[in-house]
N, C-alpha and C positions, 0 to 999 in steps of 0.2 A: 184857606185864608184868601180872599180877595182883595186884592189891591187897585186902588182907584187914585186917575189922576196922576201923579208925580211921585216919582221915587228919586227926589234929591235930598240933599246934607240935611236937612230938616225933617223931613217926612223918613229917609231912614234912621235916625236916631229911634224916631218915636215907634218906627218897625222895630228896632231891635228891643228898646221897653214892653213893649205887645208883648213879643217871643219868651219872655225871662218868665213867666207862670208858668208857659208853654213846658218848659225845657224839663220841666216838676213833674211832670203824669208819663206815664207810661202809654207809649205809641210810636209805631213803625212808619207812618206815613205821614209826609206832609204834604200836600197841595196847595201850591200859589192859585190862584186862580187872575188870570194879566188881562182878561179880555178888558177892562176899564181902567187900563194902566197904560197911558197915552205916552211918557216919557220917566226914561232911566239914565240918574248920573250913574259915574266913578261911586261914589259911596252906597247905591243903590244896590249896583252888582257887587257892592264887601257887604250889607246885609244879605244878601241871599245867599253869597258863597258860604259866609258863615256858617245859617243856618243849616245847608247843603252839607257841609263839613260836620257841625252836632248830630244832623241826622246819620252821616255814613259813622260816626265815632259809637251810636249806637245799635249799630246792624240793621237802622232804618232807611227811607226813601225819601226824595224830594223831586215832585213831578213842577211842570208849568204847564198850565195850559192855557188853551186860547189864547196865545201868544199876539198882542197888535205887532201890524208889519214895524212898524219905529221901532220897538221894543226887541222884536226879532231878529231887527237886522245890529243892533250893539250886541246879541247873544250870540251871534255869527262871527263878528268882527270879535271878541274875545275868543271865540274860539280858535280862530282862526294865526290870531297875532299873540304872541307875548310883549302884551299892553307895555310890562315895563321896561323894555331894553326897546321899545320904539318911542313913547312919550318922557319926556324931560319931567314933568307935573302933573300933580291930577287933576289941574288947572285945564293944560295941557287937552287932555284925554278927554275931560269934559267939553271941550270946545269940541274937538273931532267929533264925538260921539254925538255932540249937540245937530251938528251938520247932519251926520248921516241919519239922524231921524228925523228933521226937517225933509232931507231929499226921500225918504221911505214914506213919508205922511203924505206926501207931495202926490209921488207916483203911484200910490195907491188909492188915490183919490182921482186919478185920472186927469190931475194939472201936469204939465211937462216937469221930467226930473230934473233939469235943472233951471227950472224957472227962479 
């Protein structure tokens, strides 16, 4: 599945609509495919964990690939932090998160990070 453009409160809703036939057919793998996936909320990363979650609850996989740096560097920072015992909101999270793929978009582009 390729995702393009924006994975916020809006656009995962309608990710998690897509997935619901999905979840009908028999299959062990799933593939994001993020290379045209410029920016990810708080609600973006609970549609994929989900997914993540029904595929491992079926003794399947969920890969990403072509990760953009913006996108890359929030899959870091969750990995890294337990998001909830640091942010008060998802409000919160989403402002962080907003930042750190501003300063990834920035410095990958060869503007100064913190311009």
């Amino acid at each position: 599945m390729s995702l393009e453009g924006r994975l916020d409160n809006e656009s995962a809703a309608q990710l998690d609509q897509q997935l619901l036939p999905l979840w009908l057919e028999p299959f062990d793998l799933l593939v994001f495919n993020l290379a045209r996936l410029a920016y990810i909320s708080s609600m973006g990363l609970r549609s994929l964990f989900v997914a993540q979650k029904k595929m491992q609850e079926r003794q399947g996989r969920t890969l990403f690939v072509d990760t953009q740096p913006a996108v890359q560097k929030v899959f870091d920072i969750v990995a890294a932090v337990d998001v909830g015992s640091v942010f008060a909101s998802a409000a919160e999270l989403d402002a962080y998160l907003d930042s750190m793929q501003r300063r990834a978009t920035q410095s990958s582009s060869g503007d100064p990070e913190w311009a």
